[in-house]
Structures are given as structure tokens and as C-alpha cells.
MIFIDO-832863 format. One record per residue (C-alpha): residue in three letters; x, y, z. Coordinates in steps of 0.02 Angstrom, whole numbers, plus 50000, padded with zeros to 5 digits. Example, Ala and Ser with C-alpha at 12.3 -4.5 7.8 and 13.67 -1.06 7.14 Angstrom:
2
ALA506154977550390;SER506844994750357;
END
This chain:
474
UNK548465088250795;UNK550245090350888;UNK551575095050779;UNK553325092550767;UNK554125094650595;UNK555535100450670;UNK557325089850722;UNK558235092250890;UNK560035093350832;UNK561385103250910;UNK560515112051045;UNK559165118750936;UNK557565113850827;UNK558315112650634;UNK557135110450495;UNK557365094350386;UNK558385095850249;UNK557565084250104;UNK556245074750228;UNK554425070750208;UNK552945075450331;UNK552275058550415;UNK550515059550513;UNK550575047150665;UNK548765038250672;UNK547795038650839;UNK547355019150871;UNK546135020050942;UNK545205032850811;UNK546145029450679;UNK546225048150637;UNK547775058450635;UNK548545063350812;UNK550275071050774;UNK551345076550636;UNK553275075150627;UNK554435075350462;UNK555535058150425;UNK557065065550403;UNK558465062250256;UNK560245057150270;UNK560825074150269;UNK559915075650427;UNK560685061350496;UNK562505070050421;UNK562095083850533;UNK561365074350687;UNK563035066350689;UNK564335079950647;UNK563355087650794;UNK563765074350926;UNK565625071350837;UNK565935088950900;UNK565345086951082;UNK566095072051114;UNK567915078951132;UNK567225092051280;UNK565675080951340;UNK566865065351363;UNK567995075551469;UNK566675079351589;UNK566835075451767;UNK565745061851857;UNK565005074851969;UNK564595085851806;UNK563615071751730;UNK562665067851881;UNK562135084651894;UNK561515086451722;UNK560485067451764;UNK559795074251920;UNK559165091351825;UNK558465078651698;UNK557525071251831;UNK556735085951894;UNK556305089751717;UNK555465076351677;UNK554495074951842;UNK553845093051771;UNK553145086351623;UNK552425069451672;UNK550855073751634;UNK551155077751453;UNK552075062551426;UNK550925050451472;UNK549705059951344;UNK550725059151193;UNK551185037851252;UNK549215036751265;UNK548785046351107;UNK549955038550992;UNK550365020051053;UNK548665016851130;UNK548975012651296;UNK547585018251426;UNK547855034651512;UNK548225027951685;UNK549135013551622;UNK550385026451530;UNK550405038851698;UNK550645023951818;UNK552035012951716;UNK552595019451534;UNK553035036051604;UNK553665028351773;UNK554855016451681;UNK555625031651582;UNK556015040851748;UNK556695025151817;UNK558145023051713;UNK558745043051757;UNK558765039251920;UNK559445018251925;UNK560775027851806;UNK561095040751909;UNK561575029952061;UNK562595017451974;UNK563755032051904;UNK564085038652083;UNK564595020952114;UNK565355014451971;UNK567075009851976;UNK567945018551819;UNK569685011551859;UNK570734995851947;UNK572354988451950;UNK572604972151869;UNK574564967451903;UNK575664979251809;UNK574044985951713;UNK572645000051748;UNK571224995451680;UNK569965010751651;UNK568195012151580;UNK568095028351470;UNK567065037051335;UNK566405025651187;UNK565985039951091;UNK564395044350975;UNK562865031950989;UNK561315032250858;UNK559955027150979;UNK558625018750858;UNK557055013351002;UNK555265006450963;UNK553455011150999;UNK552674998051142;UNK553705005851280;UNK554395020851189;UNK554965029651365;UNK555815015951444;UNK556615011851297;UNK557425028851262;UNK558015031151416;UNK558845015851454;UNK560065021051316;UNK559895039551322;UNK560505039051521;UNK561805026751530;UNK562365036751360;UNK562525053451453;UNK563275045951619;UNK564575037551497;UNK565025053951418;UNK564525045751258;UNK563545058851141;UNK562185052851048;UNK560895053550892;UNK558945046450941;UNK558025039350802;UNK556115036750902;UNK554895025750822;UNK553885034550701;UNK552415025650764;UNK552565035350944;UNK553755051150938;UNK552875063151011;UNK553655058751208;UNK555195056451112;UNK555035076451059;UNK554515081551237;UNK556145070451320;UNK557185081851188;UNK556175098451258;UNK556655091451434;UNK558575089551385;UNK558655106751306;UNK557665114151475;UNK559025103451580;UNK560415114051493;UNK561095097551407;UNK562505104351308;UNK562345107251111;UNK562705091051012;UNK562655078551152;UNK560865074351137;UNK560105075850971;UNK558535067150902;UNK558065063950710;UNK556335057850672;UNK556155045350529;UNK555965027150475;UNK556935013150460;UNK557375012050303;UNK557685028950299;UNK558525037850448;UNK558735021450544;UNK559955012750399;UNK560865029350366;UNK561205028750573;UNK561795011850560;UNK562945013550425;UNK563665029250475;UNK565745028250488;UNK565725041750605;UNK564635033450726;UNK565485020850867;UNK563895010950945;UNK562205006450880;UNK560935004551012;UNK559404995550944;UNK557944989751006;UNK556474982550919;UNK556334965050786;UNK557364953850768;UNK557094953850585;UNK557584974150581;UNK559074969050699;UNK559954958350575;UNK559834974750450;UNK560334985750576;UNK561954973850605;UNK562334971150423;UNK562144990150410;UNK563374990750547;UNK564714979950495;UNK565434988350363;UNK566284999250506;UNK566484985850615;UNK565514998450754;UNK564834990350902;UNK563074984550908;UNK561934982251068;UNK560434975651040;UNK558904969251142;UNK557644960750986;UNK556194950450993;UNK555514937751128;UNK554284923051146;UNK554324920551350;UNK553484904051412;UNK552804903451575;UNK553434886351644;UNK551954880651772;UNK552634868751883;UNK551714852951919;UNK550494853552086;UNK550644873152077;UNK549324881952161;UNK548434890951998;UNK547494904452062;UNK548744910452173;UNK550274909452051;UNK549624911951863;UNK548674928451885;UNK550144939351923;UNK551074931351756;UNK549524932751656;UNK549694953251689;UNK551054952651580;UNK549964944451445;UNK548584958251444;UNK549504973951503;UNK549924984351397;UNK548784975451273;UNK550084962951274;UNK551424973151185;UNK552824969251276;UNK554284958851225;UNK554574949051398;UNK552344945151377;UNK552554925551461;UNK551094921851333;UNK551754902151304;UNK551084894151441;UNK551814876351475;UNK550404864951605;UNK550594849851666;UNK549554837051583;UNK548584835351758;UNK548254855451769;UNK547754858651624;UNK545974861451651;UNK546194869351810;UNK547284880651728;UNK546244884651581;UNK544804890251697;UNK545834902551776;UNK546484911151605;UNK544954911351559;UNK544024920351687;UNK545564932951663;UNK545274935551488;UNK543404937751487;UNK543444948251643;UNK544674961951547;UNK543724975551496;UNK544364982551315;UNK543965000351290;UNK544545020451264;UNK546445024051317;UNK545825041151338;UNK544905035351489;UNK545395032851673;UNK545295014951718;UNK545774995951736;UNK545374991751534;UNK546784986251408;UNK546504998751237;UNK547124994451056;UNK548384987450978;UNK549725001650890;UNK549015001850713;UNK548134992550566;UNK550044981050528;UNK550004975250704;UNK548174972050703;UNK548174961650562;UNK549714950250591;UNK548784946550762;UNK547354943250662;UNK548134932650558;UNK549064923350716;UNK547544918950776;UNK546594911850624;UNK548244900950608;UNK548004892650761;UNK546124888750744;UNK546724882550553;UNK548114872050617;UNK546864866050770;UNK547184873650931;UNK545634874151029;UNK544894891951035;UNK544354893451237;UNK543904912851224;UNK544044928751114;UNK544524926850915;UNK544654937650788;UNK543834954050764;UNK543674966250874;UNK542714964651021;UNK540934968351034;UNK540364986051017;UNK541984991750939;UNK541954995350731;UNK543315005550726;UNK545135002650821;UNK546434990350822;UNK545514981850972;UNK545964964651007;UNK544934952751100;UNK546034945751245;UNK546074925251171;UNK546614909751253;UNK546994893751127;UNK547354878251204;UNK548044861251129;UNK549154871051039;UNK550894860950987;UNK552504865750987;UNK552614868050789;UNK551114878150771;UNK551424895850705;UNK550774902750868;UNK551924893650964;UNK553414901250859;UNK552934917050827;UNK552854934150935;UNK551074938150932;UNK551204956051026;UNK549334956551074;UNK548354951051233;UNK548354932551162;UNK548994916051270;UNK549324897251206;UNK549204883151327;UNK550204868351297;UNK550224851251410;UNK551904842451462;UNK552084827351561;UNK553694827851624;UNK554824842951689;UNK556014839351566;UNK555034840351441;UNK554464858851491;UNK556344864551503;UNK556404857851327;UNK554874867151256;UNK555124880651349;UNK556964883251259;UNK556304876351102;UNK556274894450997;UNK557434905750918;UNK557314918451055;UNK557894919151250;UNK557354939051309;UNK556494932051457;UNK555314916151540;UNK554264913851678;UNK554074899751814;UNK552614898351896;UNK552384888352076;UNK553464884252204;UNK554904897552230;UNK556004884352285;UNK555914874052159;UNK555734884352021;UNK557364891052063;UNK558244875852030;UNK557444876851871;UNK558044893551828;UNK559554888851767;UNK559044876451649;UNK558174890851552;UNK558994898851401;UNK558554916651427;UNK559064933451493;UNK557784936251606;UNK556994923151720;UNK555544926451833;UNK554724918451958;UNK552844919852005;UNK552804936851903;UNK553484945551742;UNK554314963551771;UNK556214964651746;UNK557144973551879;UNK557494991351815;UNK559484991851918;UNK559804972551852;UNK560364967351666;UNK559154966451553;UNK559444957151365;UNK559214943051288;UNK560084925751250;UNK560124916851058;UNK559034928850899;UNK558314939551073;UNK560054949551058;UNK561484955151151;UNK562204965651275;UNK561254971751418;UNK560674988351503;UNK559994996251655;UNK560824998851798;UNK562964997451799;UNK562824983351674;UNK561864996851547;UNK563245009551584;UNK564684997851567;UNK564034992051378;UNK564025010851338;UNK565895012251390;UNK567435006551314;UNK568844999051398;UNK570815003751397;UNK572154994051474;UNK573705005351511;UNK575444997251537;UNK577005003951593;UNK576405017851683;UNK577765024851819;UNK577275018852005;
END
């Protein structure tokens, strides 16, 4: 079992000062993989004192200093790749090749889409008598979730450093061991003392005391929308900025006459991959009244041709879900919809055959399910789609805006036409005839999906503050 009881603050590895040892469960054994400690609020006192003291030399920092600490980073990171990809694979559950060829991959990503839009970001112009500048927001508790643990630590821990911002990470408890190793790859980087600094612990816990801490500036959250409203109320006693990118339930508009097998397989990958834990997953498919048989053979032939089986093994397979919680609300997602009768086309609940132990999911497709079932509503986070028939376009744009989130949606068919479409949808991210965001685009979410954006300039300018200076002599 890995261990890390340890903190990162303030250049070094600090014992916890009132926490309590936590054992992260492997899913796919369900036996113990790593140990860390949740830390305490004195922790988080510490964490933050630590970054309050950098900031006043790290914010001063030239643009060419910062992009030579990113570009050590990325060297540093290539190095441990490798070990990454284990602890993702270990802890979360995704496959082994599926964590070397895109969780680990999406964490180096943002270093180096950060790293470029520094060298060309503008950090000053002239607005009539004005000069407008972009500086320094100052310290930033970094609180990031489990289903893509690297990309989502280091599209806030980059933009962070290029900023000059200094900063506290809170990883999910349910995946921290890459979050330990990207802290060994700062120190090894030569990051200076206090402007990285990384506190395991829980929500409740280290994540609240981060949230309401008066001498923090930003929180950066990602994960529920449910924990997003606490982490704002948290927040709003010090009126400190929050940035948030929350929970999603992406339809997959298929136009009418679309040619299915050419269009829905690459949008179903989003469905299954990463066992379906992703929040941009277009899992609410919207079919034409005409299609939807046509369209229902094709997801289903996906579904039953995905092999479920050991993330410790090289291959094509999807592996578990991340542990027992998730497992059961999926369970319970997809007993609602055979209660409140959708029509059960493949997969179910239980695990799949030959599996008694593992938060394996069966990949499931549900059709004649209605726009007020649960499943409908609900994020499911598992390899589970819903088909639901429309008989006029309008009525798609209408369904397919018709929930309290807007992170991302899908069109499937006709580029063309489905970008006229585009901007009839209510969310952040709209794709066409695929799922993936764009890693140097802005990425967040419309309506109870959030707000702000990152990667790319857009990610660096939310991690910046911005002074207008009048008067000044010509």
C-alpha cells in the first residue's frame, strides 16, 4: 500500500497537525491501495500562511521566470508519466492504457496550453486616458475531484502559477495519490516554498475550512453542483471570488436523416470512456421519432461489444466505477428508470457477468425514457445512455435545454446544419459529431453547471485580477 501521511506545505513534507489517517479503496478490489491523512484546519492555517508569504515575491516574478518554472514542470512530469498513470489507475479505476494514453495526457496538456498563452498574453492596454493591466489575484485553494483528477489539477494549478497567484490544493480523497506525485514534481521543478502547497482531506473538513478562509482571494472548485453551492456559501462570508465548473447532463442532439453509424459512435465514446465518468458524458440522446430504431441498434451493438474488465490490464475494456457510493446511486438510477418504464434495451443492474466483486457497471441503454424521468434529470456518471424520440427540431432544442445544467451538448449529423443549431443550445461547450473539449479553448458551464472558464488565456485571465490606472503622466 502507497503511503502518504504526509502534507506538501511550504516547500517541504509537514506532518498533520490534528488529522486522521484515510485508506483510499482500490475499485476494482475493493482492498486498500494507498494511505494519506485528512488534514485539520490548522493544516489548512498553515497551507495558507504558507502561500500568504510567497505571494508578495512570487507575484513579482517576471513572465520569463514563470515560464521557465512551467517548462521545468513539463519536463518533470514527462519523467514521471509512468507513475502517474499508476496511481490514476489504482485509485480511480480507470484502465491502465486508458490512464497512460488520456488522464495523464490531459494533465500535461494544460502545462504546456498554459505555457503558450502566458508568452502571449497581453498583461496591459490603453483604454483612453486609462491603462488597463491584468496582475496577481493572489492565494487560490484549489479543491479538484477524482474522475479526471490530473486534468483537473492542472488546469488550475498552471494558469495559477503563470498568474503569479500562489496556491493551496485540496485533491479528492478518493484519488490523491497523482495529486502527491504532481507536488513531488513541483518540489523537483524548484517551485519556490509556499507557492504550491497541497493538503489532503475531505470536504467537510479541509475543503470548507479552504473555502471560508479570509486570507484566501479565489476558490477554484470543481466537482457537484450540490458541494458547489457549500463551497460558495462558505465563500461568501469574504466576498472571495469563486470559479467553478459543477455538474453536467450533456444531450447528444441527433439531427433528423443523420447518417447513424457514421456520426453516433464517436459521441457514444464519451458515454463509455472512462466508464462514463466524465461530466461533458453526451449520455441524453435526443432521436428523431423516424431514427429511433436505427439508432437504438447502433448503441446497442456499442454497449454489448464493450468489454468490462481489470484496469490493471493493457487493453480496449472500460473498468469500475470509483467506489461502493457511486456504484450504488448508478444502481439505483437504473432501477428508477425500469420502475418509472423506460424500456431496458441492454445491461441493468449488477455487475456484469463473471464479476462478484468491483464497482463494475454493465454499459445500459434505456429507451422510451421521458423527459421527467429521474434518469433524464439526473447525472448518472456511469457507462449508461437514455434515448428519447422528438418529432420536431424544436422540440430537441427544447429538451435538450430542459435541465438545470449547461457544461456541454452534442449534435450529431450534418456539420452544417448542426452549426446553426449550436447556438440555440444553452451550454458551455457544444460539439459536433464528437465530445472532447478543446484543451487551449474555454471550458465551463452555463446555468447550475457553474461559472468562469479555464484552459488556455481564458483559464489564465479568470486567475488574474484586473486594475485600471488613471492619471498616469504621458
Amino acid at each position: 500500500m502507497k503511503s502518504y501521511l504526509n502534507h506538501y506545505i511550504n516547500g517541504a513534507w509537514a506532518p498533520s497537525d490534528g488529522g486522521t489517517r484515510h485508506e483510499v479503496i482500490n475499485p476494482a478490489t475493493e482492498q486498500p491501495c494507498t494511505e494519506i491523512t485528512l488534514g485539520s484546519a490548522a493544516d489548512v492555517d498553515k497551507a495558507v500562511a504558507a502561500a500568504r508569504g510567497a505571494f508578495e515575491s512570487w507575484s513579482q516574478t517576471s513572465v520569463d521566470e514563470r515560464a521557465a518554472v512551467l517548462e521545468r514542470i513539463i519536463e518533470e512530469y514527462k519523467a514521471r508519466m509512468p507513475d502517474l498513470a499508476k496511481a490514476v489507475s489504482e485509485e480511480m479505476g480507470a484502465p491502465i492504457g486508458f490512464a497512460t494514453a488520456a488522464q495523464v495526457p490531459a494533465g500535461l496538456g494544460h502545462f504546456i496550453a498554459t505555457l503558450k498563452a502566458l508568452r502571449e498574453f497581453t498583461f496591459e492596454e490603453r483604454l483612453g486616458r486609462a491603462r488597463v493591466v491584468h496582475e496577481p489575484l493572489g492565494v487560490v485553494a484549489m479543491i479538484t475531484p477524482w474522475n479526471w483528477p490530473l486534468n483537473q489539477i492542472t488546469a488550475k494549478v498552471a494558469p495559477a502559477l503563470a498568474a503569479g497567484d500562489t496556491m493551496v490544493l485540496k485533491p479528492s480523497e478518493e484519488a490523491p495519490g497523482c495529486a502527491m506525485i504532481v507536488a513531488e514534481i513541483m518540489d523537483k521543478a524548484g517551485v519556490p516554498a509556499g507557492v504550491f502547497n497541497l493538503v489532503n482531506g475531505n470536504g467537510p473538513g479541509v475543503g470548507a475550512a479552504l473555502s471560508a478562509h479570509r486570507d484566501v482571494d479565489m476558490v477554484s472548485f470543481t466537482g457537484s453542483t450540490r458541494a458547489g453551492i457549500a463551497v460558495a456559501q462558505a465563500a461568501a462570508a469574504t466576498v472571495k471570488r469563486v470559479h467553478q465548473e459543477l455538474g453536467g447532463k450533456a444531450p447528444n442532439l441527433v439531427l433528423e436523416g443523420a447518417d447513424l453509424a457514421a456520426v453516433l459512435p464517436p459521441t457514444m465514446m464519451g458515454v463509455l470512456a472512462n466508464s462514463g465518468q466524465s461530466c461533458i458524458a453526451p449520455t441524453r440522446l435526443l432521436v428523431h421519432s423516424s431514427q429511433v430504431e436505427g439508432a437504438t441498434a447502433v448503441i446497442k451493438a456499442m454497449m454489448e461489444a464493450t468489454h468490462v474488465g481489470d484496469p490493471a490490464e493493457m487493453g480496449a475494456h472500460i473498468g469500475p466505477v470509483v467506489n461502493k457510493a457511486q456504484f450504488d446511486k448508478i444502481q439505483g438510477l437504473i432501477q428508477s428508470a425500469i420502475d418509472e418504464g423506460a424500456t431496458l434495451v441492454t445491461g441493468g443492474t449488477g455487475r456484469p457477468d463473471g464479476r462478484n466483486a468491483g464497482y463494475f457497471v454493465r454499459p445500459t441503454l434505456f429507451t422510451g425514457v421521458t423527459p421527467a424521468m429521474r434518469i433524464a434529470q439526473e447525472e448518472v456518471f456511469g457507462p449508461v445512455a437514455t434515448i428519447t424520440s422528438y418529432e420536431t427540431r424544436d422540440e430537441a432544442i427544447r429538451m435538450a435545454n430542459d435541465t438545470p445544467y449547461g457544461l456541454s451538448a452534442a449534435i450529431s449529423g450534418d456539420p452544417a446544419e448542426a452549426a446553426r443549431v449550436a447556438p440555440k443550445l444553452r451550454a458551455g461547450l457544444v460539439t459536433i459529431n464528437g465530445w472532447s473539449p478543446d484543451g487551449n479553448a474555454p471550458f465551463g458551464g452555463y446555468k447550475q453547471s457553474g461559472n468562469g472558464r479555464e484552459n488556455g488565456r481564458y483559464g489564465l485571465t479568470d486567475f488574474m485580477e484586473v486594475k485600471t490606472v488613471v492619471g498616469e503622466p504621458a
